[in-house]
C-alpha positions as CSV (number, residue, x, y, z in Angstrom):
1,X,-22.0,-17.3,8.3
2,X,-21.8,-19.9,5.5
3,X,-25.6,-20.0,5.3
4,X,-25.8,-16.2,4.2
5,X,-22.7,-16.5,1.8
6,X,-24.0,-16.2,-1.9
7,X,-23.7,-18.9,-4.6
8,X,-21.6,-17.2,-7.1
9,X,-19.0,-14.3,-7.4
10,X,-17.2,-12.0,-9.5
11,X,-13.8,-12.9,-10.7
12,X,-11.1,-11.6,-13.4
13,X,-10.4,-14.7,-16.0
14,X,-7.7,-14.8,-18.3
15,X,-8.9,-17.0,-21.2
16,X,-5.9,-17.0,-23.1
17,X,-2.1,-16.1,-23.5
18,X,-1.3,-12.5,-24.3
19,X,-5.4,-11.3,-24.0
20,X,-7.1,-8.7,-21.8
21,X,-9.1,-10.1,-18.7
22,X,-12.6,-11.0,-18.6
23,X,-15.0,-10.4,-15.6
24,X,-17.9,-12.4,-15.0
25,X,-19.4,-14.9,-12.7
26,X,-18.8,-18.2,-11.5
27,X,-19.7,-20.6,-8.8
28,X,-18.4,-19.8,-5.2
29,X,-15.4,-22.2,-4.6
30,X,-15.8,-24.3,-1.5
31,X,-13.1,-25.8,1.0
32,X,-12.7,-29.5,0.1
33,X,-9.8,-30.7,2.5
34,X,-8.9,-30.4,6.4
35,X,-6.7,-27.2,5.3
36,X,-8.8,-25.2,3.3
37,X,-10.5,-22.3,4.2
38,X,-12.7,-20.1,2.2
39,X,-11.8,-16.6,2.6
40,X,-13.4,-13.0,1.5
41,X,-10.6,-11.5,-0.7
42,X,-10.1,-7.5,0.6
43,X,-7.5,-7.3,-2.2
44,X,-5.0,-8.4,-4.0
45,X,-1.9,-7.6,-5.9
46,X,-0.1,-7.7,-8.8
47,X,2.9,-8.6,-9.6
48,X,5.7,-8.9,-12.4
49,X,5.2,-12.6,-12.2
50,X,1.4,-12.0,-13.3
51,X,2.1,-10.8,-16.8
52,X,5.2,-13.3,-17.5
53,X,2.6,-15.9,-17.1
54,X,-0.3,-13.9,-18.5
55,X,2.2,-13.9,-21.4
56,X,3.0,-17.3,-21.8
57,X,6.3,-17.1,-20.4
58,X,6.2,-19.8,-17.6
59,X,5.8,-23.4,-19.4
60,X,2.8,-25.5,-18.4
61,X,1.2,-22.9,-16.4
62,X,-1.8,-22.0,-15.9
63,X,-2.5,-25.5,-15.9
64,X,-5.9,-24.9,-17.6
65,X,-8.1,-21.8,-19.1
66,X,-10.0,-19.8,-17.6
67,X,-7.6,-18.7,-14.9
68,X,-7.8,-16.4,-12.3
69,X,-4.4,-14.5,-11.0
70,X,-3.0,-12.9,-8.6
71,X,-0.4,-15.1,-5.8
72,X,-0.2,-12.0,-3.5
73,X,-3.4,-11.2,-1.4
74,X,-5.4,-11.0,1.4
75,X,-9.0,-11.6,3.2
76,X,-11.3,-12.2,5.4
77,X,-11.7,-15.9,7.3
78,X,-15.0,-17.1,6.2
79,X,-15.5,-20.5,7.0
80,X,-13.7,-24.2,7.3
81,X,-14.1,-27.0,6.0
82,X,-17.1,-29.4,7.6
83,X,-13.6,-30.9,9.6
84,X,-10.9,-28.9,10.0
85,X,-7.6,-29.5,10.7
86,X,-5.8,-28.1,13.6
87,X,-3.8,-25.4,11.9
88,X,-7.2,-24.3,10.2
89,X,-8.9,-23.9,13.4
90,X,-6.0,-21.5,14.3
91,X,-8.1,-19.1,12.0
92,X,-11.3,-17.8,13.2
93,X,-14.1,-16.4,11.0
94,X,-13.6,-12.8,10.8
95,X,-10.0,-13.3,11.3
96,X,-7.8,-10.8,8.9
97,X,-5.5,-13.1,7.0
98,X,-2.6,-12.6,3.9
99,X,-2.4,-15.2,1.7
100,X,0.7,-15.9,-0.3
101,X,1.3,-18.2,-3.8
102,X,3.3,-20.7,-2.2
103,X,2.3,-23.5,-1.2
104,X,-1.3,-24.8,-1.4
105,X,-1.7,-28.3,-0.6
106,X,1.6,-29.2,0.0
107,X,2.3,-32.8,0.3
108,X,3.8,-33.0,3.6
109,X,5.8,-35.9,3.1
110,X,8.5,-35.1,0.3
111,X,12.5,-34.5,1.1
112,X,11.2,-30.5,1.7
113,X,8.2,-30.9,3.5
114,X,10.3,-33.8,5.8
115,X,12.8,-31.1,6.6
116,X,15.1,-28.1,5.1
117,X,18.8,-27.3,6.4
118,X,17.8,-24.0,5.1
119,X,17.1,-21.1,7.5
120,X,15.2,-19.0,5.4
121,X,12.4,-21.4,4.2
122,X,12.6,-24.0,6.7
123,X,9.2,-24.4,8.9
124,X,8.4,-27.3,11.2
125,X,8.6,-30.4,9.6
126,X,5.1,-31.5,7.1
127,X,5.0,-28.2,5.4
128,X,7.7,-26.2,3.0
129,X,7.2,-23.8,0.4
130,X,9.7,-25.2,-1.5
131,X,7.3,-28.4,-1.3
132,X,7.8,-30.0,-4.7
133,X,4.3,-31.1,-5.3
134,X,2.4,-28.2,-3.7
135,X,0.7,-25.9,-6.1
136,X,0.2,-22.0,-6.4
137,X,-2.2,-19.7,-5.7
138,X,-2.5,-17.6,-8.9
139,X,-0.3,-19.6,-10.8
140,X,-1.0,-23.4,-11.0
141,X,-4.3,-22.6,-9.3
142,X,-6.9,-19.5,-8.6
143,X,-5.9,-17.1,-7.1
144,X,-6.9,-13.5,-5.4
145,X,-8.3,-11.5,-8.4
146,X,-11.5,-12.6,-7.4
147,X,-14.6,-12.1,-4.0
148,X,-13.5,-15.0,-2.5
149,X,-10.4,-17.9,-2.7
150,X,-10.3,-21.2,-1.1
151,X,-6.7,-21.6,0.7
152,X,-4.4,-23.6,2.9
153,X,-4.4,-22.7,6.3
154,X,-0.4,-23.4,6.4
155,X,0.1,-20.5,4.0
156,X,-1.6,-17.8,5.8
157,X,-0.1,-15.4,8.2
158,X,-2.3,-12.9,10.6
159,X,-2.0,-9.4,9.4
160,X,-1.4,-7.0,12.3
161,X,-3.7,-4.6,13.3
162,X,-1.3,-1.5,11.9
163,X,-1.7,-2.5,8.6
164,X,-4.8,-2.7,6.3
165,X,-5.3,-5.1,3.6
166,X,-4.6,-3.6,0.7
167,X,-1.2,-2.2,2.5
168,X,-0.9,-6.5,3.3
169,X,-1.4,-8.0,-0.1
170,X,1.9,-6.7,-1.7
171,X,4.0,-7.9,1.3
172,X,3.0,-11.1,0.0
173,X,5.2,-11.8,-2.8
174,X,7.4,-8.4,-2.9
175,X,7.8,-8.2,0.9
176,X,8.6,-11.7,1.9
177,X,10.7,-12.1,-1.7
178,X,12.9,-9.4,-1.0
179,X,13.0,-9.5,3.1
180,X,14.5,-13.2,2.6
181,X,16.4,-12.3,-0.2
182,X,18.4,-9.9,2.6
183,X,18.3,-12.4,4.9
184,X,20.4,-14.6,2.5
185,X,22.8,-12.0,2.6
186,X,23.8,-12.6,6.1
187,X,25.4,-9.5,6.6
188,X,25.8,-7.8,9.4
189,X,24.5,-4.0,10.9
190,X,26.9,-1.4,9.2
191,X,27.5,-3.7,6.0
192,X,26.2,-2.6,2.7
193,X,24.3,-4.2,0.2
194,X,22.8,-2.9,-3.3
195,X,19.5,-3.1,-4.5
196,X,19.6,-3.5,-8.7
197,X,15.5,-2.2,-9.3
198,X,15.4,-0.3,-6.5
199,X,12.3,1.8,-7.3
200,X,10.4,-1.4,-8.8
201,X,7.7,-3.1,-6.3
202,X,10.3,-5.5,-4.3
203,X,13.3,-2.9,-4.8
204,X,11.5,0.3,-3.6
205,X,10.5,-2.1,-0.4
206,X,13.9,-3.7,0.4
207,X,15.0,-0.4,0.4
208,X,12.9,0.7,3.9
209,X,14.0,-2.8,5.0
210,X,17.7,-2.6,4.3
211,X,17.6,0.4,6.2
212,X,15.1,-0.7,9.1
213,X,17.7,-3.6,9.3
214,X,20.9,-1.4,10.3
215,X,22.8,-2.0,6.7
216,X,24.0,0.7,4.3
217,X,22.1,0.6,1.9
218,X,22.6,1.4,-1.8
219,X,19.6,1.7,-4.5
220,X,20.7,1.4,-8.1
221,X,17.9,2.2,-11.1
222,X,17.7,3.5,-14.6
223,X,14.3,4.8,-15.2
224,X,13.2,7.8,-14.0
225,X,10.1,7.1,-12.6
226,X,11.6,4.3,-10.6
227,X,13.9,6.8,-9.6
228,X,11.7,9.2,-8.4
229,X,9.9,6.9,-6.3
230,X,12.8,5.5,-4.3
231,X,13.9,9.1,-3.8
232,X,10.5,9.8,-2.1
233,X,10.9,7.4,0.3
234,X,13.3,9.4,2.3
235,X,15.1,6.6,4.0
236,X,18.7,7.9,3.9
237,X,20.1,5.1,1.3
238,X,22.2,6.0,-1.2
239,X,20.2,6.4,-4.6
240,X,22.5,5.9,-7.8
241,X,21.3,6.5,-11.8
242,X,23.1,4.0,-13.7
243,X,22.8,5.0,-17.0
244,X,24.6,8.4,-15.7
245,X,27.2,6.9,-12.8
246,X,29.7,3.8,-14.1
247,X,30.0,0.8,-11.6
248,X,34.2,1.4,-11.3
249,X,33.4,5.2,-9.9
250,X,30.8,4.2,-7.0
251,X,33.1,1.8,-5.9
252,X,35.9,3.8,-5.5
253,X,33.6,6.6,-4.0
254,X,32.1,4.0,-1.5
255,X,35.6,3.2,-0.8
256,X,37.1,6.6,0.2
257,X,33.8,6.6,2.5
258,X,35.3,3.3,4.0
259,X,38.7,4.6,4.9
260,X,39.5,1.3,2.4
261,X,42.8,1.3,-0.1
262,X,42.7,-1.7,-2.2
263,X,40.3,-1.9,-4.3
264,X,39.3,-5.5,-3.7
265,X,38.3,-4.3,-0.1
266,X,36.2,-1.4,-1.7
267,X,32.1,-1.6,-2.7
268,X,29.4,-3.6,-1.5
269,X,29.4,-6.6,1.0
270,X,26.2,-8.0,-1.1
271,X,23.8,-7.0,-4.0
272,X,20.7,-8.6,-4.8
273,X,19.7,-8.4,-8.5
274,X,15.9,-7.7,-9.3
275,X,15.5,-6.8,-13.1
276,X,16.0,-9.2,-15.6
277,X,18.5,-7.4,-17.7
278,X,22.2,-8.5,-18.4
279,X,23.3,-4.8,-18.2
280,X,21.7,-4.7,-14.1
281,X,23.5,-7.7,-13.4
282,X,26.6,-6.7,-14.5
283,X,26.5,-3.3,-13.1
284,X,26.1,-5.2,-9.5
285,X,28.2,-7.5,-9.5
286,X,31.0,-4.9,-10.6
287,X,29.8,-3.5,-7.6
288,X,30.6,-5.4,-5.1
289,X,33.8,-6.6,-3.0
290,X,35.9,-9.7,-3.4
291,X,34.3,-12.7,-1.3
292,X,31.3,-10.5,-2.1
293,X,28.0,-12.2,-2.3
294,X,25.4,-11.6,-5.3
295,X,21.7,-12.5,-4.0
296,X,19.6,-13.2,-7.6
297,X,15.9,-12.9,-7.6
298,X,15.1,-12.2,-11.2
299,X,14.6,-15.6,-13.5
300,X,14.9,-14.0,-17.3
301,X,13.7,-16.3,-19.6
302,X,17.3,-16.5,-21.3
303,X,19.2,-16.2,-18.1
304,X,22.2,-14.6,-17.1
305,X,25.7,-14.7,-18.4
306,X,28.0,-15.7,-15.0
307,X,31.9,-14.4,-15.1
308,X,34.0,-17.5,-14.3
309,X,36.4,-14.8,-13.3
310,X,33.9,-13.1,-10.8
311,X,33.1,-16.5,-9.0
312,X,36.7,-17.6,-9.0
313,X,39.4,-15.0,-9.2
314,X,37.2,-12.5,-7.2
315,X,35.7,-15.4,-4.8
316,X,31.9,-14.0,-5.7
317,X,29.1,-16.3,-4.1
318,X,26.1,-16.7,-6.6
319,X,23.2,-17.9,-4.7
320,X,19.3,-17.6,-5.7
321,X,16.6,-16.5,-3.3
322,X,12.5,-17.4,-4.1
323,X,10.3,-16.6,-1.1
324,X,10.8,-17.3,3.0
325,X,8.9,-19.5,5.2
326,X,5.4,-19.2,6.8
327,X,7.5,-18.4,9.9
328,X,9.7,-15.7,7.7
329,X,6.1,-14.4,5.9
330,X,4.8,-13.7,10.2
331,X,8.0,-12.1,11.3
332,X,8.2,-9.8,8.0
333,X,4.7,-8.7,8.3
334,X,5.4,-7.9,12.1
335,X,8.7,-6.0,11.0
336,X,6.7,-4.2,8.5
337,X,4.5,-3.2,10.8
338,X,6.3,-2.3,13.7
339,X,8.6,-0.1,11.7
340,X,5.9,1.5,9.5
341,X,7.0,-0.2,6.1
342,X,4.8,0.3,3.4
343,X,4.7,-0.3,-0.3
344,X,3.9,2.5,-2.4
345,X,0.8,1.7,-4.0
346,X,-1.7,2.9,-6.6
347,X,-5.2,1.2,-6.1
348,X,-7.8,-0.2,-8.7
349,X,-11.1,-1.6,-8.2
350,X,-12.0,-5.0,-9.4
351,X,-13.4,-4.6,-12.4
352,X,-10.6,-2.0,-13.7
353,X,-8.0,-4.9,-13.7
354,X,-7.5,-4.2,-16.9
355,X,-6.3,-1.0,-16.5
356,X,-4.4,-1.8,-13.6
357,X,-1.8,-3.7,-16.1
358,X,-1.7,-0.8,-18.4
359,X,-0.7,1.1,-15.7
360,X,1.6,-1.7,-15.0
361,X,3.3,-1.1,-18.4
362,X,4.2,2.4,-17.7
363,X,6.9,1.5,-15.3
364,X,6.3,4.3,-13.4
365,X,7.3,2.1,-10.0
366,X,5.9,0.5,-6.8
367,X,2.7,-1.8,-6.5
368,X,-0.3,-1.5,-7.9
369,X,-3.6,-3.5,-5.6
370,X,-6.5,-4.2,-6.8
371,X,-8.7,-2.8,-3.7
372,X,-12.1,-4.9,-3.1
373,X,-13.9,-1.7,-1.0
374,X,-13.2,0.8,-4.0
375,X,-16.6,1.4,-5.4
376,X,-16.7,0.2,-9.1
């Protein structure tokens, strides 16, 4: 197959910070360790992570101009490199494959790589995605707005046959971000946890999860679009409008539902916070219980302002959540499919990137893919 692959391809550049991207062509990449495999990109997603670095927002990174995005996609197998590793030979050409950001090359031998106590990023020992000296696909590194990708074998999971690519590539970053974020939760069936965003891209989906997962769940927003999405999704969780419902009265109404008195013992078992405003964070941590546990996704570029009082008076565990293993990535995709979990999604060929992030900039909700077998 390699003989018949052609010596250049199309890809989406950003040249600079804060400027429109450019199409045009460039040389095929080609595997260059025992990991790497070449892959045919079927799509690829974008994310909010995509324009804070398109504007600048993430220090050091890209590590170089031109740069192509996208740390959420998926492919084709293609070929190997000349000798491949054993976890590349796991992957046959032809072999449907999604690919997320973390971790490309990673080192194998540092404190994360040599073994995690955690049970939501831990995989077997010489590979973590928390590997400190790995890099990123669409961040540090190319990534999936392009034909093709070169990427480590140890990333990749095998999409099942229910789901297509372009239904894969946002289960990436947004699935396997907000599946492990309710994982750190450790609640059990029947608990509830909130979802602050819950009509953006990872809220709309941790909503079906929540759900699929046995937990009450609770979907805060305050756009109407966002809004209107999660209310399409008809999964039975409870949708609130913040901007119209205070904190203080859902808690007392979740409370009455509960049978519960004191108002300590009244709200939410855990929230996970997914927009980067003060206000959402606020509103969900007043949501919650005492001993309550606040899940925090979003990383503002000014941060958050903590209540000592929350953490100590009102015993609230703070903890922050990034993405979930290469095992964790396998078992959400199979969840997903087994229990018909999809991401909303509005599709764009290649070469209308651009107008994918205008889109973007509406708000209006859910993913948006760019789709490699939409005619141009």
């Amino acid at each position: 197959m390699a003989s018949t692959l052609p010596k250049t391809m199309r890809g989406q550049f950003l040249e600079l910070y804060k400027k429109p991207y450019s199409l045009r062509h460039v040389p095929l990449p080609k595997p260059t360790t025992p990991h790497d495999i070449l892959i045919k990109v079927d799509a690829a997603s974008y994310c909010h992570t995509d324009f804070v670095l398109a504007e600048g927002q993430m220090p050091g990174l890209p590590k170089k101009f031109p740069h192509i995005g996208s740390h959420e996609f998926a492919g084709t197998v293609i070929s190997h490199f000349d000798s491949p590793s054993s976890k590349a030979s796991d992957f046959k050409e032809g072999d449907r494959v999604g690919v997320p950001g973390r971790a490309f090359h990673a080192c194998g031998d540092c404190f994360e790589c040599q073994g995690s106590n955690d049970p939501v990023a831990q995989d077997e020992r010489g590979y973590s995605v928390h590997c400190i000296h790995a890099e990123n696909n669409g961040l540090s590194r190319d990534g999936g707005f392009a034909e093709y990708a070169v990427v480590d074998a140890r990333q990749l999971a095998p999409i099942p046959d229910a789901l297509t690519a372009a239904e894969t590539a946002p289960l990436m970053c947004a699935g396997i971000t907000i599946y492990a974020a309710l994982k750190r939760c450790k609640l059990q069936m029947g608990e509830r946890v909130g979802i602050m965003g819950a009509g953006g891209g990872l809220g709309h989906l941790g909503l079906q999860y929540a759900v699929k997962m046995g937990y009450k769940a609770l979907g805060i927003d305050a756009s109407d679009g966002p809004l209107k999405l999660a209310r399409s999704l008809e999964t039975g969780a409870r949708l609130v409008d913040a901007r119209i419902e205070k904190a203080a009265d859902v808690v007392q109404q979740l409370g009455v539902e509960d049978g519960k008195k004191t108002t300590g013992d009244m709200g939410l078992d855990a929230v996970i916070i997914l927009p980067e405003s003060q206000a959402a964070f606020d509103y969900g941590m007043a949501l919650l219980k005492t001993h309550g546990k606040c899940v925090i996704v979003s990383f503002p570029e000014k941060g958050f302002h903590i209540s000592a009082r929350d953490v100590v008076f009102r015993d609230i565990s703070i903890i922050g959540s990034l993405v979930g293993s290469n095992k964790m990535l396998r078992e959400m995709l199979n969840f997903s499919a087994e229990h018909n979990i999809r991401a909303v999604a509005k599709s764009f060929s290649l070469s209308r990137l651009n107008d994918l992030v205008e889109d973007y900039h509406k708000g209006g909700g859910g993913k948006l893919v760019i789709d490699m077998a939409l005619p141009e």
